[in-house]
TIDOVO-557109 format. One record per residue (C-alpha): residue number from 1; residue in three letters; x, y, z. Coordinates in Angstrom, 1 decimal, always signed. Last residue first. Layout:
// residues N
+-----+-----+--------+--------+--------+
|   n | res |      x |      y |      z |
+-----+-----+--------+--------+--------+
| NUM | ala |      X |      Y |      Z |
...
+-----+-----+--------+--------+--------+
This chain:
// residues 349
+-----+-----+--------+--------+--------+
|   n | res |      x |      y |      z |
+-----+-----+--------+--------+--------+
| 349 | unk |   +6.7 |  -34.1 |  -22.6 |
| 348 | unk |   +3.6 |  -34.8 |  -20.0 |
| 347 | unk |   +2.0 |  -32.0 |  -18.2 |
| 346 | unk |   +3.1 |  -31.3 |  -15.1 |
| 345 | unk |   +0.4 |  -31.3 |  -12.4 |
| 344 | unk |   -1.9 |  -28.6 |  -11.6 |
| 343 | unk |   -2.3 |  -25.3 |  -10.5 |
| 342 | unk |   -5.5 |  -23.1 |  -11.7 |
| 341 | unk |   -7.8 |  -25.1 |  -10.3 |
| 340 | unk |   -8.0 |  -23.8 |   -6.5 |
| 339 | unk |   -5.2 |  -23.9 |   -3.9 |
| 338 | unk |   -5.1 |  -21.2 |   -1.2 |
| 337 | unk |   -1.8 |  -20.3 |   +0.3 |
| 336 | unk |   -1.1 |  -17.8 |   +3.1 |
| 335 | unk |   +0.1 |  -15.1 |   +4.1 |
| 334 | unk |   +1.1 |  -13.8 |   +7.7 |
| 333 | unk |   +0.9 |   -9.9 |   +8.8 |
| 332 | unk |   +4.0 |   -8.5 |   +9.1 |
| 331 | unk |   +4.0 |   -6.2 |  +11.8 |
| 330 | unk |   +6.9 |   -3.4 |  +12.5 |
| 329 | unk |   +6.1 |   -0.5 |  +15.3 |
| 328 | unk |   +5.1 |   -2.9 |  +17.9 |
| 327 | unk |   +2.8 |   -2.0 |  +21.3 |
| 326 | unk |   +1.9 |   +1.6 |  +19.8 |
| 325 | unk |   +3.1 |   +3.9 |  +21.5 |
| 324 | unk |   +0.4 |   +6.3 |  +23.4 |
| 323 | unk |   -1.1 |   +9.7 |  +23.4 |
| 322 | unk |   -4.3 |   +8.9 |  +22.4 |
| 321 | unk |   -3.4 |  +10.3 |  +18.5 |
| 320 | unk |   -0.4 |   +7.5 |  +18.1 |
| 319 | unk |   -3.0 |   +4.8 |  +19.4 |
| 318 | unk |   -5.6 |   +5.8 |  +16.8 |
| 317 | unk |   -2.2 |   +5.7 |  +13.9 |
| 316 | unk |   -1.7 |   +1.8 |  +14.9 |
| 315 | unk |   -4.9 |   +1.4 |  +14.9 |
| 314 | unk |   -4.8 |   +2.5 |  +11.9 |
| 313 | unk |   -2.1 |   +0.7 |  +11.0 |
| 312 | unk |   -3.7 |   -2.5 |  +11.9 |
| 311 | unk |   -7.0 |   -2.4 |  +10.0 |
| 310 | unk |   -4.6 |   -1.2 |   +6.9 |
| 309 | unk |   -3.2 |   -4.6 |   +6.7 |
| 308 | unk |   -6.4 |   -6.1 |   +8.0 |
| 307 | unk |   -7.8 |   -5.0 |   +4.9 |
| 306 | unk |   -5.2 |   -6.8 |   +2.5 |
| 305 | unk |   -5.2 |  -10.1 |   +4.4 |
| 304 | unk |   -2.9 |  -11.4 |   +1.5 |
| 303 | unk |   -4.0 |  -15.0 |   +0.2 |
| 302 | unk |   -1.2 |  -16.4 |   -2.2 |
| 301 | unk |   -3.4 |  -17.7 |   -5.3 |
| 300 | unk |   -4.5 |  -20.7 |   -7.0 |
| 299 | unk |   -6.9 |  -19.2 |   -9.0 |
| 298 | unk |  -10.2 |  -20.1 |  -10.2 |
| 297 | unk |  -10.1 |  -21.5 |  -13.8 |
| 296 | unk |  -12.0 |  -19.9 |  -14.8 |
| 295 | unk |  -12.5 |  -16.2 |  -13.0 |
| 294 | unk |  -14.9 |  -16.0 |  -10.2 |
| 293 | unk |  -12.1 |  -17.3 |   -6.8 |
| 292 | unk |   -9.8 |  -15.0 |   -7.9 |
| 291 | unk |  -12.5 |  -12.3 |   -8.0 |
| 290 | unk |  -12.2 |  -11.4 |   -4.9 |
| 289 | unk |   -8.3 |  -10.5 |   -4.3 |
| 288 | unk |   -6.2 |  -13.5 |   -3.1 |
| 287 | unk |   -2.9 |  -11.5 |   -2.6 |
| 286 | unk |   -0.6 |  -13.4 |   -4.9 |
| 285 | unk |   -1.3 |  -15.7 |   -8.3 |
| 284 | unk |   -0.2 |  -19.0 |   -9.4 |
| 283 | unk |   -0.5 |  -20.2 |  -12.5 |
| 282 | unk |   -0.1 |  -23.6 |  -14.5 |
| 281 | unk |   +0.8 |  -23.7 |  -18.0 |
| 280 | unk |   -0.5 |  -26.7 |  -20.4 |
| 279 | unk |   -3.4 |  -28.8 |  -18.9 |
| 278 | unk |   -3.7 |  -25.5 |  -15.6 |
| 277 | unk |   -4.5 |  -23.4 |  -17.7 |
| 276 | unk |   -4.5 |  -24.3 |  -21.7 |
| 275 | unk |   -2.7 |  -23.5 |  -23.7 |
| 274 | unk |   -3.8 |  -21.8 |  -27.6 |
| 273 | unk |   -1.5 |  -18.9 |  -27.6 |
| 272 | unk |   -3.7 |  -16.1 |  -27.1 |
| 271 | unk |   -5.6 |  -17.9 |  -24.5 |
| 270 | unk |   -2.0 |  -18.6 |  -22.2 |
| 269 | unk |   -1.2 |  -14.4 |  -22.5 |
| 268 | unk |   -4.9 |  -14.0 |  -21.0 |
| 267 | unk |   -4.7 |  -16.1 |  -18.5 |
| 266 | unk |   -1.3 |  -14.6 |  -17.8 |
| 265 | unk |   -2.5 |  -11.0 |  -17.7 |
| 264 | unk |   -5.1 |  -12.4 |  -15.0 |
| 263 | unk |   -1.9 |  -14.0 |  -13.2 |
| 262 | unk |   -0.8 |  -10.1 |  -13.1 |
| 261 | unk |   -3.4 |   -9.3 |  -11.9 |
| 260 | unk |   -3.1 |  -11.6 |   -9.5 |
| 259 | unk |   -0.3 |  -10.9 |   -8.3 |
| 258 | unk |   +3.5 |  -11.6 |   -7.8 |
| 257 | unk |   +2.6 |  -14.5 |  -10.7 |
| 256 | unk |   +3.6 |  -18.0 |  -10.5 |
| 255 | unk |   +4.4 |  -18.8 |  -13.9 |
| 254 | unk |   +4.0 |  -23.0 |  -15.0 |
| 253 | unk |   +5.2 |  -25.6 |  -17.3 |
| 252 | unk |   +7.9 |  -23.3 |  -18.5 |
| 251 | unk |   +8.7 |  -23.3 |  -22.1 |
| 250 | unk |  +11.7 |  -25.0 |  -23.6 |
| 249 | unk |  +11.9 |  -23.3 |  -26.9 |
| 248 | unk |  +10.6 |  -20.0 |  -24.9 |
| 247 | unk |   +7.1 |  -18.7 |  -26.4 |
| 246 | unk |   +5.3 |  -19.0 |  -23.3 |
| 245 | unk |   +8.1 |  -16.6 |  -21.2 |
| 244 | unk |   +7.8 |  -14.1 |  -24.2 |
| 243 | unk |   +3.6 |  -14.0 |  -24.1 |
| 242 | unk |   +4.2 |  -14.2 |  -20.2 |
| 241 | unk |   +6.2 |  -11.0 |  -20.0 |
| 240 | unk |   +3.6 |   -9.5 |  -22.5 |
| 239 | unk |   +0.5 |  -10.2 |  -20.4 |
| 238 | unk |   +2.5 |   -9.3 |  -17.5 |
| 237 | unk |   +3.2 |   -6.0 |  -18.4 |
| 236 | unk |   -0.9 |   -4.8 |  -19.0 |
| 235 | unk |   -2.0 |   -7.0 |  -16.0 |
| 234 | unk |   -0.9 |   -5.3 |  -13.8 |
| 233 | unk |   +2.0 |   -5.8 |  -10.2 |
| 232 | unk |   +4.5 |   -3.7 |  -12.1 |
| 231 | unk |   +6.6 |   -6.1 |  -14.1 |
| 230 | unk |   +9.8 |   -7.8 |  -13.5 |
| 229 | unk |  +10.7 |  -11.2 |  -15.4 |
| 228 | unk |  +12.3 |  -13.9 |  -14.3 |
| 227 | unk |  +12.5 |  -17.3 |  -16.3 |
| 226 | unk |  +15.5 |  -16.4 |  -18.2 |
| 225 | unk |  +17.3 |  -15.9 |  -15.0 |
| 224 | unk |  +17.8 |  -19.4 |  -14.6 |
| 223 | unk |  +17.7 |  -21.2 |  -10.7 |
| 222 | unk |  +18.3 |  -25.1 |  -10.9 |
| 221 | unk |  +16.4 |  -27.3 |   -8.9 |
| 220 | unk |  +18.3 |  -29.1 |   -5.8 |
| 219 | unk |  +14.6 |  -29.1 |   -4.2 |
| 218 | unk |  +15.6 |  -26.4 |   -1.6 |
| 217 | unk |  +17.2 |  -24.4 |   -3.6 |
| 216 | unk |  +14.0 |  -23.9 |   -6.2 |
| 215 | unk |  +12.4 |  -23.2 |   -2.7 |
| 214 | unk |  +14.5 |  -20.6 |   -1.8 |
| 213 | unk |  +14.4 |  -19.2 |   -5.0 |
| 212 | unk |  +10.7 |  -18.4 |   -5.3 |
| 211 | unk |  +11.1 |  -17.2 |   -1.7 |
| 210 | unk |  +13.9 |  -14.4 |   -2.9 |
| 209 | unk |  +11.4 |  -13.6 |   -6.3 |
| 208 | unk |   +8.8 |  -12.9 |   -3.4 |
| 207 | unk |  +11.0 |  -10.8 |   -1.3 |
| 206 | unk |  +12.4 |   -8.6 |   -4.1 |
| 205 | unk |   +8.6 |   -7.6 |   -4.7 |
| 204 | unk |   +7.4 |   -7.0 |   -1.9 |
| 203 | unk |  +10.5 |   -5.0 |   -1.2 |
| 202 | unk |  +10.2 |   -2.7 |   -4.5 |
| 201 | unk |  +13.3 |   -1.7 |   -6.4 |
| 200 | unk |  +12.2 |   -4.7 |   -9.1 |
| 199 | unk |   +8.8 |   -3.7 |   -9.6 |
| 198 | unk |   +6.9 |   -6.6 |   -9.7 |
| 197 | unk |   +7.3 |  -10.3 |  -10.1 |
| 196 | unk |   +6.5 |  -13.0 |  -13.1 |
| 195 | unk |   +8.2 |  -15.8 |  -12.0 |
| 194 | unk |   +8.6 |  -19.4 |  -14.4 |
| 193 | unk |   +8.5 |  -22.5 |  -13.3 |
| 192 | unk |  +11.0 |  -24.9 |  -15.3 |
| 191 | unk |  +10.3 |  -28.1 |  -12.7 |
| 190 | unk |   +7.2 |  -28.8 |  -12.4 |
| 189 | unk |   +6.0 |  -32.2 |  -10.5 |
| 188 | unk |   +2.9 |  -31.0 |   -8.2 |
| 187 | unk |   +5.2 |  -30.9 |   -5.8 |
| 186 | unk |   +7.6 |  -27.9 |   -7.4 |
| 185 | unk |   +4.4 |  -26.1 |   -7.7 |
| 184 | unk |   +3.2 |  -26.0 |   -4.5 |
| 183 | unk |   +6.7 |  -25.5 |   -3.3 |
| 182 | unk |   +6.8 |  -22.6 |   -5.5 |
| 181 | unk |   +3.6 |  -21.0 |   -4.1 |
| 180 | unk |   +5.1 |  -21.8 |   -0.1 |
| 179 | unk |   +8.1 |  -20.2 |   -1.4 |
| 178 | unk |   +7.0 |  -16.8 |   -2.3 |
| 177 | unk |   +4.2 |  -15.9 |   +0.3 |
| 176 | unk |   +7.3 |  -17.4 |   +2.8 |
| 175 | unk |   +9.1 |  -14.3 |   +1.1 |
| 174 | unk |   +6.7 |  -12.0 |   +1.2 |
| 173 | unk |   +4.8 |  -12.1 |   +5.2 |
| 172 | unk |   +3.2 |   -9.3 |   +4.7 |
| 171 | unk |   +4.1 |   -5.5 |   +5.4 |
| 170 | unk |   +2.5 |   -3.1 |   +8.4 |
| 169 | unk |   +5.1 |   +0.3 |   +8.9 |
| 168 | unk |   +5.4 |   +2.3 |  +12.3 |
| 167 | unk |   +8.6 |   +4.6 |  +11.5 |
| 166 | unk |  +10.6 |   +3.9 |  +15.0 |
| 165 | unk |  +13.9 |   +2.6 |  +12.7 |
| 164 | unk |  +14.2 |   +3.6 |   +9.4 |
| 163 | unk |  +11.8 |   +2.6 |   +6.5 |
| 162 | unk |  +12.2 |   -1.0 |   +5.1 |
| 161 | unk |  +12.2 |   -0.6 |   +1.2 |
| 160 | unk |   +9.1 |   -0.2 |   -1.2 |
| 159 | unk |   +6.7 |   +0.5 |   +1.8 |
| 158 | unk |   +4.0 |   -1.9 |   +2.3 |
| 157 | unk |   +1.8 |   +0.1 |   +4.6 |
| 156 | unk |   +3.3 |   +3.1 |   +6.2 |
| 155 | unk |   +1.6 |   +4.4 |  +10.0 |
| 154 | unk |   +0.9 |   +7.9 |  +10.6 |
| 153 | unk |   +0.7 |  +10.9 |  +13.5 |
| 152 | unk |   +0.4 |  +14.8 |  +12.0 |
| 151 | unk |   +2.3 |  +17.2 |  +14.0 |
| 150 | unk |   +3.0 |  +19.2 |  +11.8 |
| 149 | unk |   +6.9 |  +18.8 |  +12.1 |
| 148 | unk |   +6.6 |  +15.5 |  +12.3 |
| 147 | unk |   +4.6 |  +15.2 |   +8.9 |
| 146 | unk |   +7.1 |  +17.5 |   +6.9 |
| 145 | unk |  +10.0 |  +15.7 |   +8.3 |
| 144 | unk |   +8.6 |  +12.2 |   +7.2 |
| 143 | unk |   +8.0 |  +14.1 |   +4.0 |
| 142 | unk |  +11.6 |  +15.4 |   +3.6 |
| 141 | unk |  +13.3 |  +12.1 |   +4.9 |
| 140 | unk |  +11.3 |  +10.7 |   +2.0 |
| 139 | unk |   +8.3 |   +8.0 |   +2.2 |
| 138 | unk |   +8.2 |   +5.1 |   +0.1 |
| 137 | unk |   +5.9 |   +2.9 |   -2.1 |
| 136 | unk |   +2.7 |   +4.6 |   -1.4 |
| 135 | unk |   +0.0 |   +3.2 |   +1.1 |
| 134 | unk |   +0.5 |   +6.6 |   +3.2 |
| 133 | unk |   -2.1 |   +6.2 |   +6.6 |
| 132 | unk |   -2.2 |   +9.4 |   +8.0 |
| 131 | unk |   -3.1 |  +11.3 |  +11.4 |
| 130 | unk |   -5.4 |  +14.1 |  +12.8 |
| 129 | unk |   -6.5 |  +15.9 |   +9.1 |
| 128 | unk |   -8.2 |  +19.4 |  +10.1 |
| 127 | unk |   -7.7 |  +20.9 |   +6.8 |
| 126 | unk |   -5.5 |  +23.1 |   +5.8 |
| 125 | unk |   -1.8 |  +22.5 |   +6.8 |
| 124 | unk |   -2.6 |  +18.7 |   +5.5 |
| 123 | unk |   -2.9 |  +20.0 |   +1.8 |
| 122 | unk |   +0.8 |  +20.6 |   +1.5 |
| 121 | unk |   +1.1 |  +17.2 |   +1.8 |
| 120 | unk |   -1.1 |  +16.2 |   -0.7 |
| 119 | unk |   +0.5 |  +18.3 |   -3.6 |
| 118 | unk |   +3.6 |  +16.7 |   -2.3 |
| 117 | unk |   +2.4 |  +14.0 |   -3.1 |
| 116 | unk |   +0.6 |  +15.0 |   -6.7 |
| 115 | unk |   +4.0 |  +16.3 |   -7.7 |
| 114 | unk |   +5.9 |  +13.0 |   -7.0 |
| 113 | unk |   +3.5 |  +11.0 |   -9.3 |
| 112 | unk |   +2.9 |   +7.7 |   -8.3 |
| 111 | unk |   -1.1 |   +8.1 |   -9.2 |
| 110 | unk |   -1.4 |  +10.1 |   -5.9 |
| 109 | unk |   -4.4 |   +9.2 |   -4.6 |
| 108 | unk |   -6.5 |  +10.6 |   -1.6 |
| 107 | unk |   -9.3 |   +9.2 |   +0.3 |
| 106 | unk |  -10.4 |  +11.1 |   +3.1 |
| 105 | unk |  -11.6 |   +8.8 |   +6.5 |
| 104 | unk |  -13.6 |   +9.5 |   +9.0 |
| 103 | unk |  -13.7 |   +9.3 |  +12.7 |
| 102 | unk |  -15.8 |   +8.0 |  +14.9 |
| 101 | unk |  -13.7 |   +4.9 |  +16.4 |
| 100 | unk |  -16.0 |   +2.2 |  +15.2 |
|  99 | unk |  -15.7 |   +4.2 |  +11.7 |
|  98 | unk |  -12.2 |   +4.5 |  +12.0 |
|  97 | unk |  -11.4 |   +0.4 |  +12.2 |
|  96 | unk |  -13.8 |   -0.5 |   +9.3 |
|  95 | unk |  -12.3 |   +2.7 |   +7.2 |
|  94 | unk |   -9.1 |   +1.1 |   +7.4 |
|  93 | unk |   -9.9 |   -2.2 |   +6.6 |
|  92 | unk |  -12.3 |   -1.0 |   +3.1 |
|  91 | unk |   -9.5 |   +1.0 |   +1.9 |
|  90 | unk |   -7.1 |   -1.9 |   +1.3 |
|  89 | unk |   -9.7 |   -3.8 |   -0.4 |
|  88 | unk |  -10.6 |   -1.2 |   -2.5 |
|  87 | unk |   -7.4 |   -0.6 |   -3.2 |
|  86 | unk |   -6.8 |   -4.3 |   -4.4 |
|  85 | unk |  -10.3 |   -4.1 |   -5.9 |
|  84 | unk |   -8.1 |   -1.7 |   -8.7 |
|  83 | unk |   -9.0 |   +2.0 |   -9.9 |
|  82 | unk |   -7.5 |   +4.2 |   -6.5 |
|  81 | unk |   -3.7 |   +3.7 |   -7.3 |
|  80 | unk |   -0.4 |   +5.7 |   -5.3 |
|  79 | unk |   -2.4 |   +5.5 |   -1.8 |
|  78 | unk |   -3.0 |   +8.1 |   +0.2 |
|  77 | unk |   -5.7 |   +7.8 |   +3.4 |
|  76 | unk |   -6.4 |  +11.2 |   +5.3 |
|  75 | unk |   -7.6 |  +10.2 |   +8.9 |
|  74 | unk |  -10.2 |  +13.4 |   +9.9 |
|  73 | unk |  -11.9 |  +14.2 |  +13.1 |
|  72 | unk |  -12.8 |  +12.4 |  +16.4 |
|  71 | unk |  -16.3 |  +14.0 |  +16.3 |
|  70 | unk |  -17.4 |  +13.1 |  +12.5 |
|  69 | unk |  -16.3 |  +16.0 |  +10.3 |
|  68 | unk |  -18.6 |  +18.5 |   +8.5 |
|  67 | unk |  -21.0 |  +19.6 |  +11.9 |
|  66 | unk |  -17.8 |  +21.5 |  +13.3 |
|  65 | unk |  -17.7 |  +23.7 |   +9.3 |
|  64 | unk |  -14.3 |  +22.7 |   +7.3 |
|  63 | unk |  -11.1 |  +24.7 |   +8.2 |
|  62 | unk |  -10.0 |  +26.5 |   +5.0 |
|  61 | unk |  -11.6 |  +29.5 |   +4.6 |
|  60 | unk |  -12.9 |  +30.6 |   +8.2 |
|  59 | unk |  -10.7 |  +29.4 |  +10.5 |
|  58 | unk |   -7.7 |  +30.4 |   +8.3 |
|  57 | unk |   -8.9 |  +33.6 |   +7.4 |
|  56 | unk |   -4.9 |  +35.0 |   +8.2 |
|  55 | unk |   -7.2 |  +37.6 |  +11.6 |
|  54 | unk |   -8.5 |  +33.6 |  +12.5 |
|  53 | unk |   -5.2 |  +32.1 |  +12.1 |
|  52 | unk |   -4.2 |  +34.7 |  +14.7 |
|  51 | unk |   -6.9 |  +34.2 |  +17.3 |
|  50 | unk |   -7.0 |  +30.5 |  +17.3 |
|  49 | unk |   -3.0 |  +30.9 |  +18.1 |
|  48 | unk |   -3.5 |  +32.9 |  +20.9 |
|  47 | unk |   -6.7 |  +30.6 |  +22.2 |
|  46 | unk |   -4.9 |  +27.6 |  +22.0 |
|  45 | unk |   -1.6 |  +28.9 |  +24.0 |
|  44 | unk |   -3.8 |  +29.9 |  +26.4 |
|  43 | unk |   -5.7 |  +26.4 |  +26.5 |
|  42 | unk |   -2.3 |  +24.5 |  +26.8 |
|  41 | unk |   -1.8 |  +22.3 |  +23.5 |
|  40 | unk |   -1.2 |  +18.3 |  +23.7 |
|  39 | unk |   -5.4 |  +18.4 |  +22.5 |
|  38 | unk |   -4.7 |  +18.3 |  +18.7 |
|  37 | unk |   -7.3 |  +20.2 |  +16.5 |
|  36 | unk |   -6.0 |  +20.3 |  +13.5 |
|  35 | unk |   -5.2 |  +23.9 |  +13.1 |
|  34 | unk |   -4.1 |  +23.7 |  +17.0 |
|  33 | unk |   -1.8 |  +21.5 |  +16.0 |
|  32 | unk |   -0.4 |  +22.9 |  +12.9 |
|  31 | unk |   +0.3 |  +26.4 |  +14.9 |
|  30 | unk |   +1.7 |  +24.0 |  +17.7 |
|  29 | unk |   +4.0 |  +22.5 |  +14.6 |
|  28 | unk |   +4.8 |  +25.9 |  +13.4 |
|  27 | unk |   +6.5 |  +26.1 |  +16.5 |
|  26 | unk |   +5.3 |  +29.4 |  +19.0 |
|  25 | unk |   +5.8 |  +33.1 |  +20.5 |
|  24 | unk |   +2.6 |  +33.8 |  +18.6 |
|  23 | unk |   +4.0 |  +36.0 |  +16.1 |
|  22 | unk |   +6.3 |  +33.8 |  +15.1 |
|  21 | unk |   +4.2 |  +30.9 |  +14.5 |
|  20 | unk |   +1.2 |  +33.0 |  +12.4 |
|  19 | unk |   +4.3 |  +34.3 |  +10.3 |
|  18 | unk |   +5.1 |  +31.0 |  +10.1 |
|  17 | unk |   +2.1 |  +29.6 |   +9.6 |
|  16 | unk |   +1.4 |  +31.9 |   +6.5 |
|  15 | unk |   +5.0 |  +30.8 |   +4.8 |
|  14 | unk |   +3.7 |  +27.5 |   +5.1 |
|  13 | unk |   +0.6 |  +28.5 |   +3.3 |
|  12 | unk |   +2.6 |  +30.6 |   +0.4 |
|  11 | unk |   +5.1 |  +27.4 |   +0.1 |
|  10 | unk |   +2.1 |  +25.1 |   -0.3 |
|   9 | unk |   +0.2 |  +27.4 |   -3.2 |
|   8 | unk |   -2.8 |  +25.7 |   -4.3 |
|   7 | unk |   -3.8 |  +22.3 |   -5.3 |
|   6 | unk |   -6.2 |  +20.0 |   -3.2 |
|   5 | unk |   -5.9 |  +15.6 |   -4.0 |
|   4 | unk |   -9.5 |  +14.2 |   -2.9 |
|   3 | unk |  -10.4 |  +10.9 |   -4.4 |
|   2 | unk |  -13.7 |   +9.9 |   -3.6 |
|   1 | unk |  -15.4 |   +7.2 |   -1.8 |
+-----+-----+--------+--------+--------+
């Protein structure tokens, strides 16, 4: 699967279906709907605007040939990463879901940068794209606008804060994620565990330090910032958070991880310095991605059902396109803990 990200001039194409709008006696949003093919337009007011965007070479440049697409069209896909089996994890639900349905699925990602987004964006007005799924941090008021006013159904994945009421969104159960791995830890007798999170602003992340201090709470264990460090969910930061946590005076006895690449950078961190996992340092990862259970030791991680994450929201985005509400638009799907070798008990002082 491919990433597709098209450049070009946005402001010269929205100015295009404007004109086109105006000149119909129509929104820009029934021009974008009858670009992409959306069946909530009369039959006259079709064929008017099929006409126009036909004389602008709309038809003809940018809309791809009727035997290109599967029958129930386009879902565009944008996430901010494509190079990780987390994405292809994510990826994998959605396209599960569409498939059945008959549609297909583009693939587009924007490497966090604001200027490949809205690079993206733009792109909808071209193509025949019926809904979105956005696995990207957050969504502005001027996107959201962007989409509604093309007409262009989607759900959020993970967003870095909750988004405003009536946005569908699908999250994962964070902050019980969080304490159940301390509370594995804490009964296996440790008692300075370390937290290697990751970004900071992000809700995923802020919700797994919160669980991580719940459960320090909850056995009368003190909480010390010195053991917290945010990264940004790789390896790369991690590695040299747990290199500083691992050279403390009093060293923690274990780091749970807010993923497991980031437990990977631990492993790594732990080599370098002659411990060994789980004798020395235990770890605990999050997400449960496939090759947790392949590296040694296999890692006690946090399983998150990554592909039925995006399973839901598009089905979420399918109902959206039939016309109808779908039945919740907030679902957090539950995590849950899967012990391996990486977690043991204290070691002796």
């Amino acid at each position: 699967m491919t990433s597709t990200v098209r450049t070009g001039s946005g402001e010269a194409r929205r100015r295009t279906l404007a004109e086109i709008a105006d000149q119909a006696g129509v929104s820009v949003s029934t021009v974008s709907k009858v670009l992409h093919d959306r069946s909530d337009v009369s039959a006259e007011t079709r064929a008017k605007v099929q006409r126009l965007l036909g004389q602008h070479g709309y038809l003809a440049k940018h809309r791809p040939a009727a035997t290109a697409a599967p029958p129930g069209g386009l879902i565009d896909f944008v996430i901010n990463e494509l190079d990780s089996p987390w994405a292809v994890e994510l990826i994998r639900g959605a396209e599960d879901v569409l498939h059945d349905a008959g549609m297909g699925l583009v693939v587009s990602s924007t490497h966090g940068r604001t200027k490949r987004a809205r690079q993206w964006l733009d792109s909808l007005a071209t193509r025949s794209t019926r809904g979105a799924i956005l696995v990207v941090p957050e969504l502005t008021p001027e996107q959201h606008e962007e989409l509604s006013r093309l007409g262009i159904p989607f759900a959020l994945v993970m967003p870095i804060d909750e988004p405003a009421p009536g946005t569908p969104w699908v999250g994962a159960t964070n902050w019980p994620g969080g304490l159940a791995a301390t509370r594995h830890l804490i009964e296996l007798g440790h008692r300075r565990i370390a937290i290697i999170s990751g970004p900071e602003r992000r809700l995923t992340s802020r919700a797994r330090v919160d669980g991580y201090r719940s459960a320090l709470a909850e056995a009368d264990l003190p909480f010390d910032p010195e053991l917290v460090r945010y990264g940004d969910f790789t390896h790369n930061l991690a590695h040299q958070h747990a290199l500083e946590l691992l050279a403390l005076p009093d060293r923690p006895t274990a780091i749970f991880a807010g993923s497991d690449h980031q437990a990977l950078g631990t492993y790594r961190a732990a080599a370098e310095l002659g411990l060994r996992i789980p004798a020395d340092v235990s770890v605990v990862g999050f997400d449960d991605l496939p090759f947790a259970d392949w590296v040694t030791p296999r890692l006690t991680t946090v399983r998150t059902p990554l592909a039925d994450m995006t399973a839901l929201a598009a089905r979420m985005v399918l109902r959206l396109l039939s016309g109808e509400q779908p039945e919740t638009t907030r679902v957090e799907v539950a995590t849950e803990l899967v012990v391996r070798e990486s977690s043991g008990r204290r070691p002796p002082h």
